[in-house]
C-alpha positions in Angstrom: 0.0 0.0 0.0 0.7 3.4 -0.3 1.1 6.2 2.2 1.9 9.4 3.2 4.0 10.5 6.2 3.7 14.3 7.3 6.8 15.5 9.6 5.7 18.7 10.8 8.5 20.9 13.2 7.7 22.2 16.4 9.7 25.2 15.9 10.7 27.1 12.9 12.3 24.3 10.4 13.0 20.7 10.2 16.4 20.3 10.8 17.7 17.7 8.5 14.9 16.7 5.6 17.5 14.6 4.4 18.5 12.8 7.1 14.4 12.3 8.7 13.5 11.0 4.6 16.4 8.1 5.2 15.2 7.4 8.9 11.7 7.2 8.3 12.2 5.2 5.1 13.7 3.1 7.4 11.7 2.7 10.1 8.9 1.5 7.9 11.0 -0.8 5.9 9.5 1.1 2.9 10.1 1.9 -0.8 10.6 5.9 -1.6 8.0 7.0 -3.8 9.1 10.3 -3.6 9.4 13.5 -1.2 7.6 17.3 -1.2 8.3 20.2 0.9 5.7 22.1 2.0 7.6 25.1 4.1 10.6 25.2 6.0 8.3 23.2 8.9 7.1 20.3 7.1 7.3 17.7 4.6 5.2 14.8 2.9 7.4 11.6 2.6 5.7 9.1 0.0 6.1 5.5 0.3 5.4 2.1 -0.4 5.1 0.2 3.0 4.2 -3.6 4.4 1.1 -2.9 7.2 -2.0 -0.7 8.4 -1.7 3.1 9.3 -2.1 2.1 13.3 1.1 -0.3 12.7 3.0 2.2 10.9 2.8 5.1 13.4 3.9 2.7 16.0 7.2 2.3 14.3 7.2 6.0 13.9 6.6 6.9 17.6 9.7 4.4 18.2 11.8 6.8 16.2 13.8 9.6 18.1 12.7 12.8 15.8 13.5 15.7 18.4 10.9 18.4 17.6 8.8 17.1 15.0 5.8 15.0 14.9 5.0 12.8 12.4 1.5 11.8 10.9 1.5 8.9 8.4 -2.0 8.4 6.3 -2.8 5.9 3.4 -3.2 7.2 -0.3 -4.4 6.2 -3.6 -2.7 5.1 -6.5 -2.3 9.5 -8.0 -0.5 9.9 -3.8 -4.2 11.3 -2.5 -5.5 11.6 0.9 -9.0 10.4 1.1 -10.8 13.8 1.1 -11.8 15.5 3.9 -15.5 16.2 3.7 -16.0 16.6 7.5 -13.7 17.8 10.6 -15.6 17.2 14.2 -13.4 18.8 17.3 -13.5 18.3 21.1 -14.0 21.9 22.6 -12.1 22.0 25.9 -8.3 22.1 25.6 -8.6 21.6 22.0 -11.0 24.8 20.1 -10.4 26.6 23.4 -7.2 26.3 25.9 -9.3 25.9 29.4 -11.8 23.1 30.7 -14.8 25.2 30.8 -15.9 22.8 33.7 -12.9 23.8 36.1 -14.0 28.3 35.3 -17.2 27.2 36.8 -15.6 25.2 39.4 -13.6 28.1 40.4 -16.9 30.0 41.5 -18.0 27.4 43.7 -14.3 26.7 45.1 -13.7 23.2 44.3 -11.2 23.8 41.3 -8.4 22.0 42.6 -11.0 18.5 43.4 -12.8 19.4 40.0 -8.9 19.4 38.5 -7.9 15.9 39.7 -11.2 13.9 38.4 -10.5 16.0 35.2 -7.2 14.2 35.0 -8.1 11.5 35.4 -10.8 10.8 33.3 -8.9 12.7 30.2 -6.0 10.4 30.9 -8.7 7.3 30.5 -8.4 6.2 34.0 -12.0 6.6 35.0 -15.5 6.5 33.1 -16.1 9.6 31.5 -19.7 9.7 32.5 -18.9 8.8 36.1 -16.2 11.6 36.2 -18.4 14.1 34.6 -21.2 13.2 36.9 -18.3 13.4 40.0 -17.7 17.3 39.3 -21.0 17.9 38.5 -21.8 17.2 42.0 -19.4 19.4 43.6 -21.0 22.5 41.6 -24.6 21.7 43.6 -25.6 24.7 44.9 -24.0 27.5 42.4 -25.8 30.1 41.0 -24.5 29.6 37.4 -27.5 31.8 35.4 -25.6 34.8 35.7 -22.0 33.8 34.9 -23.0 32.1 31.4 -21.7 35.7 29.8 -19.0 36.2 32.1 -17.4 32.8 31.7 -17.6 32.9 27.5 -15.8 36.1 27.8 -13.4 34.2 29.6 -12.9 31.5 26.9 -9.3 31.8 24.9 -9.7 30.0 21.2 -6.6 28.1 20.6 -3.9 29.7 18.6 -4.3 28.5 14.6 -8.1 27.8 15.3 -9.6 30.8 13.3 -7.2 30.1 10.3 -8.1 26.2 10.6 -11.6 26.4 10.5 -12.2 29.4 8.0 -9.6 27.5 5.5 -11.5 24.1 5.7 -14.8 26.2 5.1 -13.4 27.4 2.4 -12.9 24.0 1.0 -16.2 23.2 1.5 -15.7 20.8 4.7 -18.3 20.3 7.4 -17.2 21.1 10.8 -18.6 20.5 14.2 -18.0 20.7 17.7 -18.9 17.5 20.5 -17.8 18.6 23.7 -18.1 16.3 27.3 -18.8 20.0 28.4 -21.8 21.9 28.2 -23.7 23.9 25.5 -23.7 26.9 26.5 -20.2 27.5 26.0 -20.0 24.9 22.9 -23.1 27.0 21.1 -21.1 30.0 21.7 -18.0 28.6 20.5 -20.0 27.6 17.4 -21.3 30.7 16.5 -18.0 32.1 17.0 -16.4 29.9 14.6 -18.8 29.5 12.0 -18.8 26.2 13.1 -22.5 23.7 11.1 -23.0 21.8 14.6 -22.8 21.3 18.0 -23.5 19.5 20.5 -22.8 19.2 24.4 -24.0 18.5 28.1 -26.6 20.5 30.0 -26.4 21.2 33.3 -29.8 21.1 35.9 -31.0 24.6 37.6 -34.0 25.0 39.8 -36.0 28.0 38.9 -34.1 30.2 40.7 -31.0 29.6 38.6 -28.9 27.4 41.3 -27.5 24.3 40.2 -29.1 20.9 41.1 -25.9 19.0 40.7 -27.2 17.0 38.0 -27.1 16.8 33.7 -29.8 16.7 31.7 -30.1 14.1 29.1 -27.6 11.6 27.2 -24.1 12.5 28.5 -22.1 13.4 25.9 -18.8 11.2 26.3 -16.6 9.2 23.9 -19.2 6.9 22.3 -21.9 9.5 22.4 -19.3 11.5 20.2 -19.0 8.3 17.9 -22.2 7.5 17.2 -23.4 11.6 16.4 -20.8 11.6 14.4 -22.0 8.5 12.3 -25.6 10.6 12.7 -24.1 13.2 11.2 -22.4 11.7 8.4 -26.1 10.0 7.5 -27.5 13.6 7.7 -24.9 15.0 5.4 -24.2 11.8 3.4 -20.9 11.5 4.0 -18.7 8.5 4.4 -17.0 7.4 8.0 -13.4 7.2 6.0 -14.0 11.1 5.3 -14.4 12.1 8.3 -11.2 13.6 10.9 -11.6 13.9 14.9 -9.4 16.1 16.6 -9.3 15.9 20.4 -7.3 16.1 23.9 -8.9 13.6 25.6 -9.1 9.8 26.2 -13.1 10.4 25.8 -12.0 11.6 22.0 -10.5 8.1 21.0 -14.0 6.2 19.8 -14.2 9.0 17.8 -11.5 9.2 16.0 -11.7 5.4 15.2 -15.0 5.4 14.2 -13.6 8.4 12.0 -11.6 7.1 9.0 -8.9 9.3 10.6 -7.9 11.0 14.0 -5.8 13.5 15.6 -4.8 13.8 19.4 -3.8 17.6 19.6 -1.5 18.0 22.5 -3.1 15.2 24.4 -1.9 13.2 27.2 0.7 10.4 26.7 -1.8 7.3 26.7 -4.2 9.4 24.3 -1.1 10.2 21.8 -0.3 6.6 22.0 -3.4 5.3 20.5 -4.5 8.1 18.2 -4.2 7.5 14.1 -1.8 10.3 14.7 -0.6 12.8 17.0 0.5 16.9 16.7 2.0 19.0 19.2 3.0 22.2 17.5 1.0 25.8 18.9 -1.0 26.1 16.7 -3.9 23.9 15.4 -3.8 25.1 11.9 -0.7 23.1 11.2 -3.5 20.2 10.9 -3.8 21.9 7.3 -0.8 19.9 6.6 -1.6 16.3 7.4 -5.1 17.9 5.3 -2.8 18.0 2.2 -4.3 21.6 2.7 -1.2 24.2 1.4 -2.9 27.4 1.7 
């Protein structure tokens, strides 16, 4: 099969394309099909290579590249991606740079015991539903109607978003926004990127605007993501294999395997591990590379 490794630099230029070509050539025990720089920070490496994409980024994460990640994808026989007809993102620590969960936790002073369930359940160690339903509980008792507008103007979009999102647009991509944290915030977010979707928790209030301590509904965790997105893609009749999930989180990693391809954007160790793919530059619109998009 055919494929198509991405090497994107963390900091202002690869430091030896040469050299990385041979050592990822390599790694994969592969045949050179050829090479194509696409700035001083990144490169596509076409080869010929023995395995599935999962079984080739394994080899690749074995490889000691210093300030670069590396994204390998399958192509056709002209060296095409599949094309990208639909990009769904995680909100928290991914669109934006906080956990919306742990502002509010702040106003009802459990931030540091709202923190350490986050952790947790981002590094897969506990149920996402059970961990969401944890912090929820410590927030019983806020009065959360009037800080809606004062935590959004808190929110800080992650560096690269804006670009990412208005280029894929551009193209004609669907994008859309599942979030383990709550509407408000991922509606605003939404609107603020032009985004075609969202969807997210709700949290309980008596009639007096206090939290009950409680969600409303389905919680939205990792196979609530996965199967919305397969809604979605019978919605907007578009194929699994054309779909991309980018996300922190272990609650992200259905997703992206239901997806025909994944992303784990600065995302703890265990997450990076078994993503399709991993990036850890600053900003998110260095995705437009592994898109094939060169803007």
């Amino acid at each position: 099969m055919s494929f198509v490794v991405t090497v994107i630099a963390h900091g202002d230029a690869l430091r030896s394309e040469k050299e990385l070509v041979d050592r990822v050539v390599g790694a994969l025990d592969a045949e050179l099909i050829k090479t194509e720089t696409l700035s001083k920070r990144a490169v596509d490496i076409f080869v010929k290579a023995p395995g599935e994409v999962l079984q080739l980024k394994q080899k690749l994460d074995q490889l000691d590249v210093d300030g670069a990640d590396l994204a390998v994808q399958v192509v056709d026989e002209q060296l095409q991606r599949r094309p990208l007809k639909l990009c769904v993102f995680d909100m928290d620590s991914t669109l934006i740079y906080q956990e919306v969960i742990e502002l509010i936790a702040a106003y009802a002073g459990v931030e540091p015991q709202v923190h350490e369930i986050t952790e947790r359940a981002m590094n897969n160690e506990i149920d996402f539903k059970q961990s969401l339903r944890e912090r929820v509980r410590l927030l019983k008792g806020l009065k959360i109607d009037n800080l809606y507008e004062e935590i959004k103007q808190k929110l800080q979009i992650t560096e690269g978003v804006p670009q990412l999102c208005s280029t894929l647009k551009q193209h004609g991509i669907k994008l859309a926004v599942l979030s383990g944290g709550f509407i408000q915030f991922a509606s605003y977010i939404k609107d603020q990127l032009s985004l075609d979707y969202a969807r997210a928790n709700l949290l309980e209030m008596d009639d007096s605007g206090v939290l009950t301590g409680e969600v409303i509904g389905e919680i939205v965790d990792g196979q609530c993501k996965a199967e919305t997105i397969k809604q979605l893609c019978k919605d907007w009749s578009i194929d699994l294999e054309n779909v991309c999930m980018i996300g922190d989180g272990g609650n992200d990693l259905p997703s992206m395997h239901v997806s025909g391809y994944g992303i784990a954007w600065n995302a703890k160790p265990t997450v990076q591990k078994q993503a399709p793919s991993k990036l850890n530059t600053k900003s998110l619109a260095d995705a437009l590379y592994i898109f094939g998009i060169i803007e």
